[in-house]
NUKEVEX-86165 format. One record per atom (N, C-alpha, C): residue number from 1; atom name; z, x negated, y negated. Coordinates in Angstrom, 3 decimals. Example, Ala and Ser with C-alpha at 12.3 -4.5 7.8 and 13.67 -1.06 7.14 Angstrom:
2
resi:1	name:N	pz:7.800	px:-13.190	py:5.690
resi:1	name:CA	pz:7.800	px:-12.300	py:4.500
resi:1	name:C	pz:7.800	px:-13.200	py:3.300
resi:2	name:N	pz:7.080	px:-12.850	py:2.250
resi:2	name:CA	pz:7.140	px:-13.670	py:1.060
resi:2	name:C	pz:7.870	px:-12.900	py:-0.030
! end
This chain:
154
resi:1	name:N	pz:13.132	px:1.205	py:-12.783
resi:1	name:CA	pz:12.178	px:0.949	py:-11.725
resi:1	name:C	pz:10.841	px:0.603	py:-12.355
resi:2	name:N	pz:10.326	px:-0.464	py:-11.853
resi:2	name:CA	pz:8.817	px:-0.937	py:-12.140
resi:2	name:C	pz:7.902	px:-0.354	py:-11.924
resi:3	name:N	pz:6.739	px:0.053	py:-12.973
resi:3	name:CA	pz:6.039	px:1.374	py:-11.804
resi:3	name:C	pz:4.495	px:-0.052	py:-11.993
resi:4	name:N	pz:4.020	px:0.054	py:-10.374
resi:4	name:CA	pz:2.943	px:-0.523	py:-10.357
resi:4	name:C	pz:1.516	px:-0.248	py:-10.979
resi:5	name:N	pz:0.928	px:-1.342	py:-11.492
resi:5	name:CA	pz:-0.455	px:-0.648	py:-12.013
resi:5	name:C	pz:-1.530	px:-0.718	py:-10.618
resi:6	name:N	pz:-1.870	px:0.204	py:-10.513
resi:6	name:CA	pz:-3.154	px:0.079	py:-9.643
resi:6	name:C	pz:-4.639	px:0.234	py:-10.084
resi:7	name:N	pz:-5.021	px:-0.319	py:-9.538
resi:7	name:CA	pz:-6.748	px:-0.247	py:-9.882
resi:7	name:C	pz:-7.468	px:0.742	py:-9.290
resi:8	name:N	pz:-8.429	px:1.389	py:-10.446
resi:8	name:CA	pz:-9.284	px:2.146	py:-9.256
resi:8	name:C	pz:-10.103	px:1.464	py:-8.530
resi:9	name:N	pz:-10.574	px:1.789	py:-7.294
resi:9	name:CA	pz:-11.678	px:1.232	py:-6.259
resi:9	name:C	pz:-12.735	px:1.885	py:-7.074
resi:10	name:N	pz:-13.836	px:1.033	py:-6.538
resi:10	name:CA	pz:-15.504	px:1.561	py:-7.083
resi:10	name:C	pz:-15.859	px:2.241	py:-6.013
resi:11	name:N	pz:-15.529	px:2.069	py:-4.483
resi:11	name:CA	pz:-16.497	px:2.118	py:-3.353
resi:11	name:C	pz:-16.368	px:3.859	py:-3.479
resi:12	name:N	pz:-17.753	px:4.444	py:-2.893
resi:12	name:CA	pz:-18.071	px:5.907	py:-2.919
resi:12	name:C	pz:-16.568	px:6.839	py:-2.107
resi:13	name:N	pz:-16.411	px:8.053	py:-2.668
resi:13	name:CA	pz:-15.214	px:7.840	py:-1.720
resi:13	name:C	pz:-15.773	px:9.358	py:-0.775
resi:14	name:N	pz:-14.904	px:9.096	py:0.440
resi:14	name:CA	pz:-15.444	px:9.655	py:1.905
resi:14	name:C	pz:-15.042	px:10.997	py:1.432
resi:15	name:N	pz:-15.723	px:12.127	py:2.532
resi:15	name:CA	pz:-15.089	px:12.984	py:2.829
resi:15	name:C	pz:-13.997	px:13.496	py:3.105
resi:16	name:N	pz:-13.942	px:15.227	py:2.634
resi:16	name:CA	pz:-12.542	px:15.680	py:3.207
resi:16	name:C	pz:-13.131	px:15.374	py:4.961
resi:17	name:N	pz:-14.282	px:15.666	py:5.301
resi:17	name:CA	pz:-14.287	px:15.726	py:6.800
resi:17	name:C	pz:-14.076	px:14.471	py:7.410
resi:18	name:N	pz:-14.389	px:13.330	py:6.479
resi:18	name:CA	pz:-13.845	px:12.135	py:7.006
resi:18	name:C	pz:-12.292	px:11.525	py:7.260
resi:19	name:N	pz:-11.745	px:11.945	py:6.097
resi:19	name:CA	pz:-9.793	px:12.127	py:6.144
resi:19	name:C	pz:-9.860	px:12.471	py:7.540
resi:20	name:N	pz:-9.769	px:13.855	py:7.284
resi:20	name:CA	pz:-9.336	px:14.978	py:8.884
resi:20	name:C	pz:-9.797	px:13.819	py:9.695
resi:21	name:N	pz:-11.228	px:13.311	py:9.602
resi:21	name:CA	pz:-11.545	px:12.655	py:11.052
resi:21	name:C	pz:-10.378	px:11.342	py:11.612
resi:22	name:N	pz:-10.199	px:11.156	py:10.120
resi:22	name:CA	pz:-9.255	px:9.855	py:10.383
resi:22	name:C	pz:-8.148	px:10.242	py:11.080
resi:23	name:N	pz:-7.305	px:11.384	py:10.237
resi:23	name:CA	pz:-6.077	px:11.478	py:10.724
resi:23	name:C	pz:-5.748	px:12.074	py:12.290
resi:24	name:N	pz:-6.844	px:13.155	py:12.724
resi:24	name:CA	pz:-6.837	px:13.252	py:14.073
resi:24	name:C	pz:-7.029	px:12.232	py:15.131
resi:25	name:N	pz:-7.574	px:11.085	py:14.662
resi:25	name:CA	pz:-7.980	px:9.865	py:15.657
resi:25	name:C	pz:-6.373	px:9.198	py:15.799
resi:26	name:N	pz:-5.992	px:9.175	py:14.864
resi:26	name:CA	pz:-4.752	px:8.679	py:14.960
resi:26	name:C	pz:-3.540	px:9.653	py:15.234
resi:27	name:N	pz:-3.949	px:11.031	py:15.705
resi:27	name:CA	pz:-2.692	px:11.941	py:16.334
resi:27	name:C	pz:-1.984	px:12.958	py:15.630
resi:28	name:N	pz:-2.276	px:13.084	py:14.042
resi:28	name:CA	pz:-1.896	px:13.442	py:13.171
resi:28	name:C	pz:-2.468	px:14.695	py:12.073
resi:29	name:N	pz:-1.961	px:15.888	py:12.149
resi:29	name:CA	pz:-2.657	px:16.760	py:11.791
resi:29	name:C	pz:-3.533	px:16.569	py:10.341
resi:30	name:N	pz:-4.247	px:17.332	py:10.343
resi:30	name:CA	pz:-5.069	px:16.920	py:8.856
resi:30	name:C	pz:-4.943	px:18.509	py:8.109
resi:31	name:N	pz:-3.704	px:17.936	py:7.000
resi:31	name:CA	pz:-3.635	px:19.173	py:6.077
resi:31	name:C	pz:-3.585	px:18.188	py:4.528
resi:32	name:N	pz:-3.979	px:19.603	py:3.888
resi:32	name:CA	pz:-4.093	px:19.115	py:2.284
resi:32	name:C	pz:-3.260	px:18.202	py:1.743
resi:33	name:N	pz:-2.086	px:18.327	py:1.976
resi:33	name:CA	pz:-1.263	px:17.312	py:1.192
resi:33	name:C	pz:-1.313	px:15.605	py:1.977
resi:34	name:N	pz:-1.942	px:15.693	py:3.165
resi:34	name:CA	pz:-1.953	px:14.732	py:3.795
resi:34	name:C	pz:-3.713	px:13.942	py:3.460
resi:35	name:N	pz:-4.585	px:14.987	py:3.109
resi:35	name:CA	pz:-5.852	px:14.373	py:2.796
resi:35	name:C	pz:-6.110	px:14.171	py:1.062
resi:36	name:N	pz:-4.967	px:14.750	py:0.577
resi:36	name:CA	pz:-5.310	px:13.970	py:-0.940
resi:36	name:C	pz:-4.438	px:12.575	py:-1.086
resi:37	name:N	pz:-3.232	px:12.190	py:-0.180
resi:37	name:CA	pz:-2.743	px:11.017	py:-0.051
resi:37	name:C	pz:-3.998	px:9.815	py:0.011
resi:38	name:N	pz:-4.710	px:10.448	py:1.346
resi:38	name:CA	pz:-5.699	px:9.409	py:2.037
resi:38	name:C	pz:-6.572	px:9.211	py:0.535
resi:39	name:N	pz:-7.118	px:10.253	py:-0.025
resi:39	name:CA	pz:-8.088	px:10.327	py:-1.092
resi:39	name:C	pz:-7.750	px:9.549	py:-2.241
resi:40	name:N	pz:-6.217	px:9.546	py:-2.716
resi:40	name:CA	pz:-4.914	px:8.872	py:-3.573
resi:40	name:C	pz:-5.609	px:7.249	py:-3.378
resi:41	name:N	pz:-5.517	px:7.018	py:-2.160
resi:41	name:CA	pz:-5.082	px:5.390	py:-1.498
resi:41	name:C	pz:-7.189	px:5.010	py:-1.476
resi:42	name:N	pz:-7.342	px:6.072	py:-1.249
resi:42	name:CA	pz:-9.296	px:5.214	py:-1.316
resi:42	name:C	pz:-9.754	px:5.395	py:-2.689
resi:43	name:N	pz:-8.511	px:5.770	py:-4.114
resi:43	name:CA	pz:-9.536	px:5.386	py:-5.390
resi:43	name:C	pz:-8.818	px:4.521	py:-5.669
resi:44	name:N	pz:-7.433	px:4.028	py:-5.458
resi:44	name:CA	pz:-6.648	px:3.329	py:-6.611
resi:44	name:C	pz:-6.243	px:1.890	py:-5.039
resi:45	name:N	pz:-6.008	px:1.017	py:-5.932
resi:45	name:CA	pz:-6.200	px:-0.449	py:-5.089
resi:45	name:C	pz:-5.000	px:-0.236	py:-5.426
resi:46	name:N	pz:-4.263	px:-1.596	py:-4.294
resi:46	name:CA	pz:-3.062	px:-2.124	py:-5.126
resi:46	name:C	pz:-1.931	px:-1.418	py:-4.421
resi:47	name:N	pz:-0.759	px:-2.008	py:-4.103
resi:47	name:CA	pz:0.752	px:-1.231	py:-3.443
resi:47	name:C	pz:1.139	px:0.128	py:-4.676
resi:48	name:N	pz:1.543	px:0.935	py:-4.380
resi:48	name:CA	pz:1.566	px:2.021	py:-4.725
resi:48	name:C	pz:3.025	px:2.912	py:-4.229
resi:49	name:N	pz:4.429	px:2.846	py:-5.475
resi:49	name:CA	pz:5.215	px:3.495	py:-4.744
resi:49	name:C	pz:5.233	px:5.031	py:-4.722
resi:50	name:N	pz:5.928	px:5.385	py:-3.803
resi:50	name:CA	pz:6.146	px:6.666	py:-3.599
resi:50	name:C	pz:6.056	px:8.020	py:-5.408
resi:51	name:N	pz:7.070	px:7.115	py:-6.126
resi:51	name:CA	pz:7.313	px:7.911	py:-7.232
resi:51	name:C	pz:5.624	px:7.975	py:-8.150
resi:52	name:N	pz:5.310	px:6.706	py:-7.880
resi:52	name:CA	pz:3.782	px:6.797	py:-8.381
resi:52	name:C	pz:3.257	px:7.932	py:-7.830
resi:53	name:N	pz:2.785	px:8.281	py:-6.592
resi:53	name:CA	pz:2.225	px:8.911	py:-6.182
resi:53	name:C	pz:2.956	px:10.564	py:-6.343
resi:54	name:N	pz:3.515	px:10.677	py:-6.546
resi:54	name:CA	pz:4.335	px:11.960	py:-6.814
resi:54	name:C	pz:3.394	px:12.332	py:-8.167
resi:55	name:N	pz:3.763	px:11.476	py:-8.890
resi:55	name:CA	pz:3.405	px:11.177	py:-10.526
resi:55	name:C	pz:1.696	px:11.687	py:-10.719
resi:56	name:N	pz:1.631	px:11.186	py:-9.581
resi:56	name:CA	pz:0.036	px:11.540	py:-9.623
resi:56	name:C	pz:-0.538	px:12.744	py:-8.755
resi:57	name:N	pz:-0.199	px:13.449	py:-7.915
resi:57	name:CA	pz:-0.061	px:14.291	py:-6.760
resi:57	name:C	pz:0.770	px:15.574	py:-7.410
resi:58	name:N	pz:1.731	px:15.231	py:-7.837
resi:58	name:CA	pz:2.791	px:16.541	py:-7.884
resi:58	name:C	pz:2.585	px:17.695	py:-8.637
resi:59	name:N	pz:1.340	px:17.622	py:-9.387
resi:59	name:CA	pz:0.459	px:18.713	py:-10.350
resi:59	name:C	pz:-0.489	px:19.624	py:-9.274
resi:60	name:N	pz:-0.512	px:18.949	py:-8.012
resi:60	name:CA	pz:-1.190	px:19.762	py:-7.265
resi:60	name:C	pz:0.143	px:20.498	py:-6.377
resi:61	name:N	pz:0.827	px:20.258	py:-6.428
resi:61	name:CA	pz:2.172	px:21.495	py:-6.178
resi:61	name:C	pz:2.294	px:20.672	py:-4.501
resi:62	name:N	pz:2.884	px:19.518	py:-4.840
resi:62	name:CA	pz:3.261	px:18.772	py:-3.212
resi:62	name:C	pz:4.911	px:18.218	py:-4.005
resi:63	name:N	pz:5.589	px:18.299	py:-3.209
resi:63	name:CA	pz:7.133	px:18.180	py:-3.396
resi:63	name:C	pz:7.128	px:16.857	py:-3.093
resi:64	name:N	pz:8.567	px:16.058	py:-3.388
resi:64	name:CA	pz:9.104	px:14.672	py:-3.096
resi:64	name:C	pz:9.081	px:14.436	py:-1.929
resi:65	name:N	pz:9.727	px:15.589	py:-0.960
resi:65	name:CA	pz:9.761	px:15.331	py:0.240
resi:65	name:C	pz:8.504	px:14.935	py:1.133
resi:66	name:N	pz:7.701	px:15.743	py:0.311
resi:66	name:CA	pz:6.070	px:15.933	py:1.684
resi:66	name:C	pz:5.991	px:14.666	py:1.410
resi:67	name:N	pz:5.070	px:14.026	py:0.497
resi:67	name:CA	pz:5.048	px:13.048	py:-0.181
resi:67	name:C	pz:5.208	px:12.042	py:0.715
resi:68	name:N	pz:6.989	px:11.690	py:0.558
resi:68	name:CA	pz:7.556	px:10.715	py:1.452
resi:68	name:C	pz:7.075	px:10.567	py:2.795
resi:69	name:N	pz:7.607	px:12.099	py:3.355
resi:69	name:CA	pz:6.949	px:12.031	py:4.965
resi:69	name:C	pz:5.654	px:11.774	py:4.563
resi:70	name:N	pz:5.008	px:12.211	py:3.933
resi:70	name:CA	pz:3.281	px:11.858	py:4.489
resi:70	name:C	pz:3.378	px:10.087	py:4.540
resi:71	name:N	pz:3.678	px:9.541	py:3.505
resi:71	name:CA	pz:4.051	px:8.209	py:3.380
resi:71	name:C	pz:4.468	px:7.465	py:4.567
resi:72	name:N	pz:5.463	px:7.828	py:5.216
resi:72	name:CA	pz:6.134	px:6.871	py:6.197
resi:72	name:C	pz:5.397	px:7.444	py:7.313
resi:73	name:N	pz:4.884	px:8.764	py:7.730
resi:73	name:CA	pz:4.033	px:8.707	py:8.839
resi:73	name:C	pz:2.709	px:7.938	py:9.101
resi:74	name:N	pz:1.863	px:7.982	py:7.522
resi:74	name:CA	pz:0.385	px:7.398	py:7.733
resi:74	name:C	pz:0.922	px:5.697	py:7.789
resi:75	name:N	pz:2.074	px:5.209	py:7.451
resi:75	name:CA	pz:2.671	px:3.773	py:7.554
resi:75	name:C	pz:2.897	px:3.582	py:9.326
resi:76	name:N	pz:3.585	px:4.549	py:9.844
resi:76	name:CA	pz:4.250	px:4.388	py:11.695
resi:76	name:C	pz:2.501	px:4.281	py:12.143
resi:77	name:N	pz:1.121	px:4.688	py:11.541
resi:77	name:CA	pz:-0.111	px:4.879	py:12.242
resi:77	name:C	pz:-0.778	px:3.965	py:12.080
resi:78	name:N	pz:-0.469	px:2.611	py:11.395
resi:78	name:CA	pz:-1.038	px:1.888	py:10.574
resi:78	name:C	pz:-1.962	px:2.366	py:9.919
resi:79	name:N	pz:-2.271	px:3.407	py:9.310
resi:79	name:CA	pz:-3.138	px:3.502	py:8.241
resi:79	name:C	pz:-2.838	px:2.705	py:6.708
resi:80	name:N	pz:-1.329	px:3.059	py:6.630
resi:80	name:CA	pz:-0.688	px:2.555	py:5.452
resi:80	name:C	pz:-0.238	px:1.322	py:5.850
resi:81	name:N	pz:0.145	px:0.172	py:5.079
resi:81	name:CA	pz:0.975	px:-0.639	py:5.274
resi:81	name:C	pz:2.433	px:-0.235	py:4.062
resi:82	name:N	pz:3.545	px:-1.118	py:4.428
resi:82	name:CA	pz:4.430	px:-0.835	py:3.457
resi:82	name:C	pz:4.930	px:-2.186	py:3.033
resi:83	name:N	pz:5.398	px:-2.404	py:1.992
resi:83	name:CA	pz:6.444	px:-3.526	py:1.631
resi:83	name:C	pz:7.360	px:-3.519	py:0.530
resi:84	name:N	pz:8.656	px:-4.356	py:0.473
resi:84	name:CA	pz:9.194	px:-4.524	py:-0.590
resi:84	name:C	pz:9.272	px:-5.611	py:-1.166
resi:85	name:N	pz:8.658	px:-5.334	py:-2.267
resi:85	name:CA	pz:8.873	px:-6.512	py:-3.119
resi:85	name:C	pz:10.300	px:-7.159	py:-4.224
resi:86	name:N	pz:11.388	px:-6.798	py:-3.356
resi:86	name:CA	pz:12.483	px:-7.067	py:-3.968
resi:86	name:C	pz:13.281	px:-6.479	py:-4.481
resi:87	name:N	pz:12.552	px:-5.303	py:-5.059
resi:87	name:CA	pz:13.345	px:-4.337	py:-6.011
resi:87	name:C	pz:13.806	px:-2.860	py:-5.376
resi:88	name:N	pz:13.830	px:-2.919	py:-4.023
resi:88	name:CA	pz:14.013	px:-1.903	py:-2.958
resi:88	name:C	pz:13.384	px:-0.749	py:-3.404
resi:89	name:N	pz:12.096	px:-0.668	py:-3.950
resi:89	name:CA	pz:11.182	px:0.320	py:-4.048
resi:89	name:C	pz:10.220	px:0.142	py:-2.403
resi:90	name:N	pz:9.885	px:0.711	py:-1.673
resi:90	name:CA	pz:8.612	px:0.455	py:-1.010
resi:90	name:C	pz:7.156	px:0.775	py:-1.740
resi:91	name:N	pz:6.493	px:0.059	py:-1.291
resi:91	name:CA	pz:5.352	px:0.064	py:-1.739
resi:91	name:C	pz:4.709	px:0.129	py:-0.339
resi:92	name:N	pz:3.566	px:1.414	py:-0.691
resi:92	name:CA	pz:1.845	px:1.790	py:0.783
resi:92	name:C	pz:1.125	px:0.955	py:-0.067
resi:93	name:N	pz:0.480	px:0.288	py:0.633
resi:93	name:CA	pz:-1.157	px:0.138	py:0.200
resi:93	name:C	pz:-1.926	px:0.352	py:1.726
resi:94	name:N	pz:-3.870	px:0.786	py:1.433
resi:94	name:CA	pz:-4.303	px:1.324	py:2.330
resi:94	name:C	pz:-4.802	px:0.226	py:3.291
resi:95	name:N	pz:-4.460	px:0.300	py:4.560
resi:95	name:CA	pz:-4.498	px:-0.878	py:5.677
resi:95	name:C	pz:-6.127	px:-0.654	py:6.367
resi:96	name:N	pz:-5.914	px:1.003	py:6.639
resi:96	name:CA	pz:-7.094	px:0.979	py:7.433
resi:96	name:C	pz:-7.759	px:2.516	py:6.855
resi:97	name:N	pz:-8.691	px:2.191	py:6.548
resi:97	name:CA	pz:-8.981	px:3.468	py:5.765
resi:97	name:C	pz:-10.829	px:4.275	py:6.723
resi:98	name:N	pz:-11.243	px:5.128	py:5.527
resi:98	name:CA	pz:-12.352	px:5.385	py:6.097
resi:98	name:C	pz:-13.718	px:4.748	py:5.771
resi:99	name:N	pz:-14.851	px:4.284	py:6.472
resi:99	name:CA	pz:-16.131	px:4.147	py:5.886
resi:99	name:C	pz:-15.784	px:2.222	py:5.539
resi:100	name:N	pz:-14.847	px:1.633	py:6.802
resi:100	name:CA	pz:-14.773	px:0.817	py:6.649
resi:100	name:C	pz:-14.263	px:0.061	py:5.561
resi:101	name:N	pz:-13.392	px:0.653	py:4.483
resi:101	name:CA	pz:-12.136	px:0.628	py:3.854
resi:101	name:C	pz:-10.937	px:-0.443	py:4.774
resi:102	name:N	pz:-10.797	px:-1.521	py:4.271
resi:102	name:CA	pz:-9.644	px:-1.874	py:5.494
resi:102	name:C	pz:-9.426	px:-3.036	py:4.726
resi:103	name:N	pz:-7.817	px:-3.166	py:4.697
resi:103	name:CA	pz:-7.014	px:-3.960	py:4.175
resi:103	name:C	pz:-6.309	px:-4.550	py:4.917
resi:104	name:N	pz:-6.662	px:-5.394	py:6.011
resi:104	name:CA	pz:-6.108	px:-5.834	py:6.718
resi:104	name:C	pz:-5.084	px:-6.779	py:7.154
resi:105	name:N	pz:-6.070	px:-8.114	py:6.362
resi:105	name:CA	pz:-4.977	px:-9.363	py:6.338
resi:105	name:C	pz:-3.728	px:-9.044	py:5.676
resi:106	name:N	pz:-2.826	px:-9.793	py:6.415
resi:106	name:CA	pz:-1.468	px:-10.143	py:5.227
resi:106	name:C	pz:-2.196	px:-10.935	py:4.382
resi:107	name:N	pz:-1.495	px:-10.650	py:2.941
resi:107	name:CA	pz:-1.101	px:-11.262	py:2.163
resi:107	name:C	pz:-0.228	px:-11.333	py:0.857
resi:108	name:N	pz:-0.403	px:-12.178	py:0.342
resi:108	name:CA	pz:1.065	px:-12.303	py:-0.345
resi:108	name:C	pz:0.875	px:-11.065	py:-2.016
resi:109	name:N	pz:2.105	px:-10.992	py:-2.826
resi:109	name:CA	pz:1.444	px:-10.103	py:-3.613
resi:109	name:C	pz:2.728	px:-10.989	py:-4.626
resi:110	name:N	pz:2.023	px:-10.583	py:-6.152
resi:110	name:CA	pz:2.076	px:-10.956	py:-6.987
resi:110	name:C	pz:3.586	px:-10.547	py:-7.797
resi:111	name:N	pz:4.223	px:-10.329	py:-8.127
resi:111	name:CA	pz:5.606	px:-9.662	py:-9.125
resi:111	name:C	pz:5.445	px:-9.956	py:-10.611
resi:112	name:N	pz:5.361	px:-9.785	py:-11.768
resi:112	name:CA	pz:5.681	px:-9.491	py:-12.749
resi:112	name:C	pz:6.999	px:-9.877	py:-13.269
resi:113	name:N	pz:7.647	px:-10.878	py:-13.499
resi:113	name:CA	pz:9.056	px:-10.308	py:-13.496
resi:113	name:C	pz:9.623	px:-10.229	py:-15.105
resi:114	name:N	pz:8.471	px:-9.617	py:-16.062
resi:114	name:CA	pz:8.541	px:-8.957	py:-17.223
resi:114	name:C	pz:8.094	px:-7.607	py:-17.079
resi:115	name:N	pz:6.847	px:-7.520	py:-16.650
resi:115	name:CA	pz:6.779	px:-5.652	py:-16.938
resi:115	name:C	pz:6.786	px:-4.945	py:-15.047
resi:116	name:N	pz:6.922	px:-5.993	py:-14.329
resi:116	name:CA	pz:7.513	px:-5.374	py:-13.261
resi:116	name:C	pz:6.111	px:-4.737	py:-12.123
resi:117	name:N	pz:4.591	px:-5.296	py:-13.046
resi:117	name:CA	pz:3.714	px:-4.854	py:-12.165
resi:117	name:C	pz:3.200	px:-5.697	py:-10.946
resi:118	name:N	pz:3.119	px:-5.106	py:-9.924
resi:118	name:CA	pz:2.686	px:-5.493	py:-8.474
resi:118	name:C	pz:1.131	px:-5.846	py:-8.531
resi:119	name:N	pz:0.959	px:-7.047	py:-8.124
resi:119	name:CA	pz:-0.410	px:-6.966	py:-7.796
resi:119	name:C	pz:-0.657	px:-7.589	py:-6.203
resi:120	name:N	pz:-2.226	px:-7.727	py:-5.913
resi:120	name:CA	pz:-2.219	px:-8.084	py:-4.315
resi:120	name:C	pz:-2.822	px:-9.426	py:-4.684
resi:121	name:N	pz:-2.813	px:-10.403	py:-3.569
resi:121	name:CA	pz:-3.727	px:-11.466	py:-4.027
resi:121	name:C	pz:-4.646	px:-11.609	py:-2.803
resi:122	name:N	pz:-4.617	px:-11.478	py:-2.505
resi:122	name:CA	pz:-6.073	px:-11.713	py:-1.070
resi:122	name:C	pz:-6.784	px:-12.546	py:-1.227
resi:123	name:N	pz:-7.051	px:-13.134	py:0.134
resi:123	name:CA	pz:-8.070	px:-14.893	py:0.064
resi:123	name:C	pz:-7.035	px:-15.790	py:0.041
resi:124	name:N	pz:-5.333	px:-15.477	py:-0.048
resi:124	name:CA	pz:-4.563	px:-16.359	py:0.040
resi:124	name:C	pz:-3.962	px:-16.636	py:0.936
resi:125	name:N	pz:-3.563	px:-17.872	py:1.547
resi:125	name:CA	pz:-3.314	px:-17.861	py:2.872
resi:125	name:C	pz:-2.081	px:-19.404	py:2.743
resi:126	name:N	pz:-1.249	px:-18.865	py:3.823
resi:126	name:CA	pz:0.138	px:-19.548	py:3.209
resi:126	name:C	pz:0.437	px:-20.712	py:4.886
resi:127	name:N	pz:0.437	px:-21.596	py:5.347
resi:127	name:CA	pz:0.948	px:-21.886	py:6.390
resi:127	name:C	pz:2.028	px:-22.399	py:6.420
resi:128	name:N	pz:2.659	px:-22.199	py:7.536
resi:128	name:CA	pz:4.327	px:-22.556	py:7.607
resi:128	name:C	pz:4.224	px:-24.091	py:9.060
resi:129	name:N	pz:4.714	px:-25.301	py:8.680
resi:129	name:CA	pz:4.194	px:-26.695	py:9.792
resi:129	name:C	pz:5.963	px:-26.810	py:9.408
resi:130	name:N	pz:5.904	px:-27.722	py:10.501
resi:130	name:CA	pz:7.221	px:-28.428	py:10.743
resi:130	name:C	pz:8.438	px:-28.004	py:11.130
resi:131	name:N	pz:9.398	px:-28.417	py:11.434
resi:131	name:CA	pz:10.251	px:-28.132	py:12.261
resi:131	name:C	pz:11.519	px:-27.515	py:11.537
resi:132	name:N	pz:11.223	px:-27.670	py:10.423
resi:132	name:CA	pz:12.379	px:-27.141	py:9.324
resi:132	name:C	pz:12.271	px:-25.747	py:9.611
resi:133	name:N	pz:11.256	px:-24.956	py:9.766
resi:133	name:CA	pz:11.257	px:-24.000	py:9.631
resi:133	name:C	pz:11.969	px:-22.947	py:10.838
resi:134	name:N	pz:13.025	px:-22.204	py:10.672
resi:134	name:CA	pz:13.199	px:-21.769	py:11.886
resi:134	name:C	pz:12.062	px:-21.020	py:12.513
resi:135	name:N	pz:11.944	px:-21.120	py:14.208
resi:135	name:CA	pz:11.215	px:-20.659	py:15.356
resi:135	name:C	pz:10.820	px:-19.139	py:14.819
resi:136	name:N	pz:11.915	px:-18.400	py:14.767
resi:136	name:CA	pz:11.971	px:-16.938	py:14.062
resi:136	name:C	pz:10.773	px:-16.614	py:13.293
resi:137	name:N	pz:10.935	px:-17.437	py:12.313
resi:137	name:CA	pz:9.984	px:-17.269	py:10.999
resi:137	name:C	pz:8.665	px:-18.007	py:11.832
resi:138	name:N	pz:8.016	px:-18.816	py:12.238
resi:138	name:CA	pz:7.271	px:-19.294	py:12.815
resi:138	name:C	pz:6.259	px:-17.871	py:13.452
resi:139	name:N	pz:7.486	px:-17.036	py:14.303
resi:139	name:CA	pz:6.912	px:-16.698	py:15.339
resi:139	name:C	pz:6.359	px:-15.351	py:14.569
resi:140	name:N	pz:7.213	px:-14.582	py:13.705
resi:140	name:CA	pz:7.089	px:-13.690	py:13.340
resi:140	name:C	pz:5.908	px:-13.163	py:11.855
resi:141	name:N	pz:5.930	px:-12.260	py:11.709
resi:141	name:CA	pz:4.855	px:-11.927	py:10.218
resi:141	name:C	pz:6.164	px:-11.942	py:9.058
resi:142	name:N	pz:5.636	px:-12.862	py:7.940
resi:142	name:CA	pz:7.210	px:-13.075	py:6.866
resi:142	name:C	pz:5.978	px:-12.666	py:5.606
resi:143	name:N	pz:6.586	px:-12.129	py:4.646
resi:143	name:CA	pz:5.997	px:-11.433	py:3.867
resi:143	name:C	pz:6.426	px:-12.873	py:2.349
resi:144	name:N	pz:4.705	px:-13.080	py:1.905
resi:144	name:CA	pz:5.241	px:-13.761	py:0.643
resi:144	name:C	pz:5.354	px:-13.109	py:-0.515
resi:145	name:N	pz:6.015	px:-13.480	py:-1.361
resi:145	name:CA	pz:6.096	px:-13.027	py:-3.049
resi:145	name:C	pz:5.785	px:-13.692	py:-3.940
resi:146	name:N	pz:4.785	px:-13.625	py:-4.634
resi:146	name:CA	pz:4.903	px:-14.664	py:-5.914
resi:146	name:C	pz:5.745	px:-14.017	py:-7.002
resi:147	name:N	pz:6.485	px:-14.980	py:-7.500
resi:147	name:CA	pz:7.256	px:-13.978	py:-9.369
resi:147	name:C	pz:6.506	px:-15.033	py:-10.541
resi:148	name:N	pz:6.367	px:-14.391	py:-11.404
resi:148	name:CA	pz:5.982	px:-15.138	py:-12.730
resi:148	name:C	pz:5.378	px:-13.958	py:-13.608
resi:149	name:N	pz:4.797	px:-14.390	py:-15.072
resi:149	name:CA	pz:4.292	px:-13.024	py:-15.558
resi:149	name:C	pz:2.730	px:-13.756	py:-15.601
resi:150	name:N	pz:2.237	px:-11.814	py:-15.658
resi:150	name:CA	pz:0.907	px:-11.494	py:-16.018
resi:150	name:C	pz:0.593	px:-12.582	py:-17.005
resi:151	name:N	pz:-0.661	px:-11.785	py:-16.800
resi:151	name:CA	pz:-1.369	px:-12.186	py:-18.066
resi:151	name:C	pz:-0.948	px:-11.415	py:-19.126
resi:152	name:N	pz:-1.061	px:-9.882	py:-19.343
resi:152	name:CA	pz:-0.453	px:-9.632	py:-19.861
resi:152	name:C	pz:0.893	px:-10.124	py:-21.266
resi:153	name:N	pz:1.960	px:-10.650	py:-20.026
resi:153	name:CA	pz:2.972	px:-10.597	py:-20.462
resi:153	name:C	pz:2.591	px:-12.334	py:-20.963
resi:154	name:N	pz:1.973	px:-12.703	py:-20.377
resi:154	name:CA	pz:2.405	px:-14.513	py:-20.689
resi:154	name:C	pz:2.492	px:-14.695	py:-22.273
! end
């Protein structure tokens, strides 16, 4: 499995009282293992799988399981977004965060297909014209991929 590199963010990062504020607006209790996720996703940029975050989290004594659930719930709230990039890992990155944090647009994300790291590309914008394309795909949100290597790897 590819483990993604993420970047840290610069921007100041919010409160515990701001988490809680978040997660109650959206229905969802605000406990520790659920406000160092949020805290997780406002330093480090970038899709982020589950095992990452374990990797990074699991010294504070949060299990695989919480983890996950916290994962796929702050995803059902749109806070998180999710995707796969092929390799049936999911990947969160933070959609809607606090202090005006927000990752909104789609866009397409980058693959590695030497060392396997994920990146985002934003500012990129893909249109789909003509009739080739089925209606389906037209109508719906289709997720792009780029593959090639880093810099890094080139």
């Amino acid at each position: 499995m590819a483990i993604t590199k993420s970047k840290a963010r610069k921007a100041e990062l919010p409160t515990v009282k701001d988490f809680q504020t978040l997660l109650r607006s959206v229905g969802l209790r605000s406990t520790t293992p659920r406000v160092a996720v949020l805290e997780y996703f406002h330093t480090h940029s970038g899709p982020n799988s589950h095992a990452e975050l374990f990797e990074a989290l699991g010294d504070k004594g949060f299990d695989r399981a919480t983890i996950y659930r916290i994962l796929m719930d702050l995803a059902e709230v749109n806070i998180l977004s999710r995707t796969d990039v092929g390799d049936h890992v999911w990947r969160f990155e933070l959609k809607r965060g606090v202090g005006g944090a927000e990752h909104t647009e789609d866009h397409p994300h980058f693959v590695c297909v030497d060392c396997g790291e994920v990146s985002c590309l934003p500012g990129l914008t893909f249109k789909m014209e003509g009739s080739k394309a089925p209606k389906s795909v037209i109508r719906n949100k289709v997720a792009v991929q780029l593959k090639g290597r880093c810099d890094n790897c080139a």
